[in-house]
C-alpha positions as CSV (number, residue, x, y, z in Angstrom):
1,X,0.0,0.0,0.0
2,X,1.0,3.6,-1.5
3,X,3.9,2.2,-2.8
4,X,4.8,4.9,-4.9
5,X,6.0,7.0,-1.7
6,X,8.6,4.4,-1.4
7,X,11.9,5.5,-2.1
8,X,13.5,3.7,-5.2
9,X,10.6,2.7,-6.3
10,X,10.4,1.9,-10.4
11,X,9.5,5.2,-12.8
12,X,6.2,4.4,-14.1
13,X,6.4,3.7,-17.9
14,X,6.3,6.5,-20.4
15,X,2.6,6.9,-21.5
16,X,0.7,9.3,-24.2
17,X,-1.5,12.0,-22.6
18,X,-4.2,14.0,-23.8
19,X,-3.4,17.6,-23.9
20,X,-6.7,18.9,-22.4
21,X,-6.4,16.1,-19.7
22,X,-4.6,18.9,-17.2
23,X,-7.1,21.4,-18.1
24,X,-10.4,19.0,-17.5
25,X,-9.1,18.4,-14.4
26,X,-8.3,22.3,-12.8
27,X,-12.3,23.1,-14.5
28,X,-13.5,20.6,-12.3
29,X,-11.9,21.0,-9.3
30,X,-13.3,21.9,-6.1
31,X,-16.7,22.1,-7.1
32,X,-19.5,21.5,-4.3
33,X,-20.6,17.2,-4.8
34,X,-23.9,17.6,-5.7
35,X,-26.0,14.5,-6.8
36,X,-25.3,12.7,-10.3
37,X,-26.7,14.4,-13.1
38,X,-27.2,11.6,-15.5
39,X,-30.5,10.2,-17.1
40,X,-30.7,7.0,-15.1
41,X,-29.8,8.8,-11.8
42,X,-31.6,12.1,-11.6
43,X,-34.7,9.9,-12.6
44,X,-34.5,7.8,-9.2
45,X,-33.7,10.4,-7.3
46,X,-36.1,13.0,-9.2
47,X,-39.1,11.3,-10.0
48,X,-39.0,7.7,-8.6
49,X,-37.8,9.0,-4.9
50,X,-39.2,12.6,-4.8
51,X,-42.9,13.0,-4.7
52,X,-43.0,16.8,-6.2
53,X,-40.7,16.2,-9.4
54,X,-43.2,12.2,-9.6
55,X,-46.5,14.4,-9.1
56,X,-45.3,17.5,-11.7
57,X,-44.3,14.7,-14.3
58,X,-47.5,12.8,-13.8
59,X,-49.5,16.1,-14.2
60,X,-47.8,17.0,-17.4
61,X,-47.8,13.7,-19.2
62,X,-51.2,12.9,-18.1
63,X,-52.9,15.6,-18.9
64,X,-51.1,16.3,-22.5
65,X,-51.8,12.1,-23.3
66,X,-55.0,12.9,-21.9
67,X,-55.7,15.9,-25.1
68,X,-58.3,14.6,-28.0
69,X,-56.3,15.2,-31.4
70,X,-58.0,16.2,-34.9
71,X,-56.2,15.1,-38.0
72,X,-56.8,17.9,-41.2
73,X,-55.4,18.8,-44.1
74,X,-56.0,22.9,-46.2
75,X,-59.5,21.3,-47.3
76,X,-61.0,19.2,-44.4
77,X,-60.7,17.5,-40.9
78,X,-60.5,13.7,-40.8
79,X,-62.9,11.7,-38.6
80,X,-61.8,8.4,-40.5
81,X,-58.0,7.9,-41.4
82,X,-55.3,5.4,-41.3
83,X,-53.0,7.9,-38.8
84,X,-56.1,8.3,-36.7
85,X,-56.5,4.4,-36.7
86,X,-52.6,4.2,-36.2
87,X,-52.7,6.8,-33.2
88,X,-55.7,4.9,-31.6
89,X,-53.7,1.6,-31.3
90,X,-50.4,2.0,-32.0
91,X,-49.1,-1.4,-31.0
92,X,-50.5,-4.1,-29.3
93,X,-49.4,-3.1,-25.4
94,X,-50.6,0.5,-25.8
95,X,-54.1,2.7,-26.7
96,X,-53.2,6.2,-27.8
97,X,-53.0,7.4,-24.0
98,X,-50.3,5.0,-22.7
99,X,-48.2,5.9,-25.8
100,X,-48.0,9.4,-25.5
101,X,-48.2,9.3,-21.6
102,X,-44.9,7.5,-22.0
103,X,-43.7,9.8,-24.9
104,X,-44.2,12.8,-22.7
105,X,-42.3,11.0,-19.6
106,X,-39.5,10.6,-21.5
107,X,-39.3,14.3,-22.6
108,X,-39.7,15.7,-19.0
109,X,-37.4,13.2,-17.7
110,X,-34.5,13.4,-20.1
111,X,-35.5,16.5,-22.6
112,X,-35.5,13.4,-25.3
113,X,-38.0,11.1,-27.2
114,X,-37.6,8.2,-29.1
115,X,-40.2,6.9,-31.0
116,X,-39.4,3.4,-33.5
117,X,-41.7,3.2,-36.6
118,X,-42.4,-0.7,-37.4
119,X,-43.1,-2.0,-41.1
120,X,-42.0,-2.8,-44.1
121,X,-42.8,0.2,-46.0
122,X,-45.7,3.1,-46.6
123,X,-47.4,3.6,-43.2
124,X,-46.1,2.0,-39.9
125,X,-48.0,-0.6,-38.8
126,X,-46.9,-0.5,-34.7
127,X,-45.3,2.7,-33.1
128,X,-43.4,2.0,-29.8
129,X,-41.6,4.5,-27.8
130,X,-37.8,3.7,-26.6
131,X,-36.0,4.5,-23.5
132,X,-33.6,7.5,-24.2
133,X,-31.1,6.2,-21.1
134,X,-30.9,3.5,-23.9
135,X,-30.4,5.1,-26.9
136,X,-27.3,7.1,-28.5
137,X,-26.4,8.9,-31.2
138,X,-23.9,8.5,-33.8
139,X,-23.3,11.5,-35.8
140,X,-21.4,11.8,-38.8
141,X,-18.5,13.3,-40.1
142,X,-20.8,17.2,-41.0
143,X,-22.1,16.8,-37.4
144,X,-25.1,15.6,-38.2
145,X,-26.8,12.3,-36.7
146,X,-26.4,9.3,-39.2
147,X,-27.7,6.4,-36.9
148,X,-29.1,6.1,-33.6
149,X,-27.9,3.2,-31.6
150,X,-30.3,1.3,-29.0
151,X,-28.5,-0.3,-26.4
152,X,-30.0,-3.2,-23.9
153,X,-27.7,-5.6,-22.3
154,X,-24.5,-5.6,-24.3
155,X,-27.2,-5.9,-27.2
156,X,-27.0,-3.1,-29.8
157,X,-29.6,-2.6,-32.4
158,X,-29.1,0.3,-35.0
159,X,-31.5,2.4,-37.1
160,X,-30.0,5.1,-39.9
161,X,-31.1,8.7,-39.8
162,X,-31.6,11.6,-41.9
163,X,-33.7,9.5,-44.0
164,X,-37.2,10.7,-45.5
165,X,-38.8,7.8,-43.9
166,X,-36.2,7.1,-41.2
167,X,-37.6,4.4,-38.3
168,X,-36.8,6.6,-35.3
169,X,-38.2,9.9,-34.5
170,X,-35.9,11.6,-32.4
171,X,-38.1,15.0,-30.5
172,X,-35.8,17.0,-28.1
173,X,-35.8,20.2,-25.6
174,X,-34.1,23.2,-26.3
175,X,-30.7,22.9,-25.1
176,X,-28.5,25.5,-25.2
177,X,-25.1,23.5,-25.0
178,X,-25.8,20.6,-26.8
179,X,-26.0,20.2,-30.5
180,X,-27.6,16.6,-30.3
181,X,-29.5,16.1,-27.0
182,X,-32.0,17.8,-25.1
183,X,-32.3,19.6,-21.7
184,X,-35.1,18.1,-19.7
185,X,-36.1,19.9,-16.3
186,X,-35.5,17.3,-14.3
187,X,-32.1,18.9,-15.0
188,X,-33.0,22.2,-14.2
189,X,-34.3,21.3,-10.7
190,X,-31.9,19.1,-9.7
191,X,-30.3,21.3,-7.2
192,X,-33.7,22.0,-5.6
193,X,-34.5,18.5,-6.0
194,X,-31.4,17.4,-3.8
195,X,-32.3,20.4,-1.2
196,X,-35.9,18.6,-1.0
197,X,-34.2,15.1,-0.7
198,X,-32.1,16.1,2.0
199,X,-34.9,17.9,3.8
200,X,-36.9,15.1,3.6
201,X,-34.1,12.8,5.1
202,X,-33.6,15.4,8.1
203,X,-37.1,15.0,8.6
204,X,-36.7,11.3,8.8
205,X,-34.0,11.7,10.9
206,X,-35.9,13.2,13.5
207,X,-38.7,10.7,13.6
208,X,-36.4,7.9,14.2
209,X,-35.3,10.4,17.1
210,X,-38.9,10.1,18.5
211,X,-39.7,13.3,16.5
212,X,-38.0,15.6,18.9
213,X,-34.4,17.4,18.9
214,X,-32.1,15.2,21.0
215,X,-31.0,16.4,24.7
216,X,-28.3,15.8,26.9
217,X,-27.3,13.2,29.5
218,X,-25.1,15.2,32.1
219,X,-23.5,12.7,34.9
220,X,-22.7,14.4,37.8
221,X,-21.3,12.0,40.0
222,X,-17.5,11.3,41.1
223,X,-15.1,12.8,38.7
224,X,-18.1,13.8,36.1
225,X,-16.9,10.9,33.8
226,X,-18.8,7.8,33.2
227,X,-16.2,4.4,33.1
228,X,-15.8,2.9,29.7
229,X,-18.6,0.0,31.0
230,X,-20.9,2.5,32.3
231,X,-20.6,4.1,28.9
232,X,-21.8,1.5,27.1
233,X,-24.3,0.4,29.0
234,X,-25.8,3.5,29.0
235,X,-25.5,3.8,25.4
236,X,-27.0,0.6,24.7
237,X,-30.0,1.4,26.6
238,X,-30.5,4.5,25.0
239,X,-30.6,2.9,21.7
240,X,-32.8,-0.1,23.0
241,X,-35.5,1.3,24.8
242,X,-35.6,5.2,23.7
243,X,-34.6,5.9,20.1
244,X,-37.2,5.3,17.5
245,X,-41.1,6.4,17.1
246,X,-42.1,2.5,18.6
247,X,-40.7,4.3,21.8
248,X,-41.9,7.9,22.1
249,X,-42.3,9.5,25.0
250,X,-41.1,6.5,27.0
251,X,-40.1,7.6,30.4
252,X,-36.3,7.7,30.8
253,X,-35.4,5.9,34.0
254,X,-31.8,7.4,35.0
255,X,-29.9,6.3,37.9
256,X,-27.9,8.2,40.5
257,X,-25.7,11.2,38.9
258,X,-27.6,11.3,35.8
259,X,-29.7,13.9,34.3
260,X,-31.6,14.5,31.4
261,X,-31.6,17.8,30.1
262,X,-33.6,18.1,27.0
263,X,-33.1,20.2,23.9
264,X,-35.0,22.7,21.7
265,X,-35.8,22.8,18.2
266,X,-32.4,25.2,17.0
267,X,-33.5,28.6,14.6
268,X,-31.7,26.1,11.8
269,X,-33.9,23.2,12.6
270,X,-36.9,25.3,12.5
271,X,-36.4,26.8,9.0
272,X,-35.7,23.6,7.4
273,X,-39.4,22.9,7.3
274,X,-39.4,26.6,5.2
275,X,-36.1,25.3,2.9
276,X,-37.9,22.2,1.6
277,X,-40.8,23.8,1.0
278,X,-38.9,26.4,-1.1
279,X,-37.1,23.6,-3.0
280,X,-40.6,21.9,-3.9
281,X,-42.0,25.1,-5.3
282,X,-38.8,25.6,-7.4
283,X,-39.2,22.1,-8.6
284,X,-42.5,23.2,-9.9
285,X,-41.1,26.0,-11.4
286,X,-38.8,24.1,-13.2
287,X,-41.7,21.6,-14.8
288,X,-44.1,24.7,-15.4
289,X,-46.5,23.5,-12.6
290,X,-48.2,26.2,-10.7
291,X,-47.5,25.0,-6.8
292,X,-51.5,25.3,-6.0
293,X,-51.9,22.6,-8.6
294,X,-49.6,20.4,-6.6
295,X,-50.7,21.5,-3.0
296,X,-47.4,23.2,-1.9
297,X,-48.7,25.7,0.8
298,X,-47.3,29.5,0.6
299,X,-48.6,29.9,-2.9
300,X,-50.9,32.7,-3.8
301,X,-49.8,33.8,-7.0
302,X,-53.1,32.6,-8.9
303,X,-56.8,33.6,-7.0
304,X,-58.4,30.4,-7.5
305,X,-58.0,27.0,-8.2
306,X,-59.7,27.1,-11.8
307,X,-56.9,29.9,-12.7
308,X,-53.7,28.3,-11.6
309,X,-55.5,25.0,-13.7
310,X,-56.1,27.0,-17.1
311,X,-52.6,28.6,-16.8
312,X,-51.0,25.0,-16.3
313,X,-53.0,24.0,-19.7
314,X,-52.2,27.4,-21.4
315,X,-48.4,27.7,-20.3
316,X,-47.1,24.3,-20.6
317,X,-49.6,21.4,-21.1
318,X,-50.9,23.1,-25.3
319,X,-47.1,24.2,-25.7
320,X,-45.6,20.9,-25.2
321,X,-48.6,19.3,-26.9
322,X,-48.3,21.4,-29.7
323,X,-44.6,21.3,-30.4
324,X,-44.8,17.4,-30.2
325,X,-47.6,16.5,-32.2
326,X,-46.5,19.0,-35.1
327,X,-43.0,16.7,-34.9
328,X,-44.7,13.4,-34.9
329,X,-47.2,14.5,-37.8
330,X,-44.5,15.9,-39.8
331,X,-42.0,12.3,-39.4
332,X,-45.1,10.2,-40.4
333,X,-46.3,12.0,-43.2
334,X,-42.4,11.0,-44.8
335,X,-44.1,7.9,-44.7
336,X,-47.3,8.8,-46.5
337,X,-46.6,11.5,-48.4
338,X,-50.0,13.1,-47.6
339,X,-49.5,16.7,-45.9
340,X,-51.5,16.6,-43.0
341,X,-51.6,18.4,-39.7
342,X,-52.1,16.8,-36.2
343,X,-52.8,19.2,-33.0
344,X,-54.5,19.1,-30.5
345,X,-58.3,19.8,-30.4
346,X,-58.7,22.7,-28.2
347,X,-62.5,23.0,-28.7
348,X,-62.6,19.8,-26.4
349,X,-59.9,21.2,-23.4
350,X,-62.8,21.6,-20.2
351,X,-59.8,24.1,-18.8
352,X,-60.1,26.3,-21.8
353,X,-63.6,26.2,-22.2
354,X,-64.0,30.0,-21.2
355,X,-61.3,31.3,-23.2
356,X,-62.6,29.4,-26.2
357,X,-66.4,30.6,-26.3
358,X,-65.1,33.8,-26.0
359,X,-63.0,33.6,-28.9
360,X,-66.0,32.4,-31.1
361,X,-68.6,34.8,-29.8
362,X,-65.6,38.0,-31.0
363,X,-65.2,35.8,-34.2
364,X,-68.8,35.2,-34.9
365,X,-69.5,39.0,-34.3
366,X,-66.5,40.7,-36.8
367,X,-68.9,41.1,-39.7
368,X,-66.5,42.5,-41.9
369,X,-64.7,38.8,-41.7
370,X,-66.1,36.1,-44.5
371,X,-66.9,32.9,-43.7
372,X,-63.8,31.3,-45.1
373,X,-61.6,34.2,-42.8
374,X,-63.8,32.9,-39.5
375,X,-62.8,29.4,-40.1
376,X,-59.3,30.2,-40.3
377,X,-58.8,31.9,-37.2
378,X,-60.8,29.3,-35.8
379,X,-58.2,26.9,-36.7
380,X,-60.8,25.6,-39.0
381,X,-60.2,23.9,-42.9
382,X,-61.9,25.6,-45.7
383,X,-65.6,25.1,-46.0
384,X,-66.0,21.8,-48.6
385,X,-67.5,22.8,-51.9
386,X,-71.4,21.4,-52.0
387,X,-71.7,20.3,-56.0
388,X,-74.4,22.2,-57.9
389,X,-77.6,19.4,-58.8
């Protein structure tokens, strides 16, 4: 053991370094050790082990899943169409709402989705969503992806890109900093995420403390110092018969030059209640969740319920909805060739309701609008041409 202090020992061998090695290593040095920041990890700790950043996800992707789409093209809105039949049933684990409840995970999770198209050609015939911890990609020599690789298991499985009718649709965050790969929130609130964590450890700390601040034990007997056996006797008790919720508030029974003297909650044990609820509303923030939605207490920017709920659908829930389903409809008409548009149907959103029949009353009543200028604004195809008998 740490042999290499030993004089005479042998020169390690002559090896090739990278140049930028040195300077990795001083950038990132003596940073503070947060938690990992990886897919896999921040998902455990995130959403698996936090029940803010589980709940905010859940919300989203449940309530975007949860959006009826309408299929249309410039002349007329589909009620009967092989995409509609596609999205209904996908493939034969998933309906339309387990596929794109999982789609939407993945995008809050990791700010990437991954979607396989199965078939041999024209329209797919199954659509499956893959697990972007799982999948890489392999760009090419101009920077742009060539392949995606799906890893599982030493097991690799490999689908080109940049092809019209390529079999994975790859739908991403903004990120800033990265040319491939998207930024999820989870990464955004990880910090606040780790703050709530360790909050929420403290707290559990406490209960298996009997849910009180320990005290003291002061001996006051003979030279006010207990002998190694007394020691751990005493200590053994302690642990047997008054740590732990099973025993609170358990009389202590101390014998002669013992006394108890008990403790109060510090100013810094009294504000962590304050930090974690901090850290849960900027994990809301992060996810576009207003924190009445999620019943984190200290919240009053919104009046009422109903108005933090039409925000939430307004501000991130049609966004999201919007930005995916205009990707999706735009990689599967490669396959069809048809140009069609899939959005959401916000005629049929109960949180918009308002909003919306307010909208069509000032449409309705612009007189100087025609018919075919109404329809448009409405998000409406052109009125169908009735043939002349």
């Amino acid at each position: 053991m740490f042999d290499f202090l030993k004089r005479g020992a042998a020169a390690p061998a002559a090896v090739k370094a990278s140049a930028t090695g040195p300077v990795i290593a001083y950038g990132t040095a003596g940073r503070v050790a947060w938690g990992p920041r990886d897919t896999a990890s921040l998902t455990r700790a995130g959403f698996q082990g936090n029940p803010v950043g589980f709940r905010a996800v859940k919300l989203i992707a449940e309530a975007a899943a949860a959006l009826p789409l309408v299929l249309q093209d410039a002349e007329r809105r589909y009620d009967v169409h092989p995409l509609l039949s596609l999205m209904a049933r996908p493939n034969p684990a998933q309906g339309r709402a387990e596929l794109f409840e999982t789609l939407y995970g993945q995008l809050l999770l990791s700010g990437n989705a991954y979607i396989e198209a199965v078939g041999d050609g024209g329209l797919p015939l199954e659509l499956h969503i893959l697990r972007s911890d799982r999948m890489r990609l392999v760009p090419g020599t101009d920077g742009w992806p060539v392949a995606y690789e799906y890893s599982v298991d030493g097991r690799r499985a490999r689908f080109p890109a940049g092809e019209a009718a390529a079999p994975i649709c790859h739908i991403k965050s903004f990120h800033p900093q990265d040319d491939h790969y998207g930024l999820s929130p989870m990464q955004a609130a990880a910090t606040a995420l780790d703050v709530h964590n360790a909050a929420s450890r403290w707290s559990k700390a406490l209960l298996d403390n009997a849910a009180r601040p320990s005290g003291a034990i002061v001996y006051q007997g003979g030279e006010g110092q207990l002998s190694p056996e007394q020691y751990d006797r005493l200590v053994s008790e302690m642990e047997a018969h008054h740590q732990g919720a099973r025993n609170a508030g358990r009389p202590m029974l101390l014998e002669g030059g013992l006394d108890w003297k008990p403790m109060g909650f510090s100013p810094s044990d009294m504000e962590f209640q304050k930090t974690k609820e901090a850290a849960a509303r900027e994990v809301a923030l992060a996810f576009g969740v207003p924190p009445m939605l999620l019943g984190i207490p200290g919240e009053a920017t919104y009046a009422n319920y109903a108005e933090a709920h039409r925000a939430f659908y307004r501000l991130t829930v049609l966004p999201l909805v919007a930005k995916v389903t205009a990707a999706l409809a735009h990689w599967l008409t490669g396959f069809t060739g048809e140009a069609v548009v899939l959005k959401p149907d916000l005629d049929q959103v109960p949180a918009l309701a308002a909003e919306r029949d307010a909208q069509w009353r000032r449409v309705a009543a612009a007189g100087f609008l025609t018919d075919a200028e109404k329809r448009r604004l409405l998000g409406l195809p052109e009125m169908p041409q009735e043939d002349d008998a």
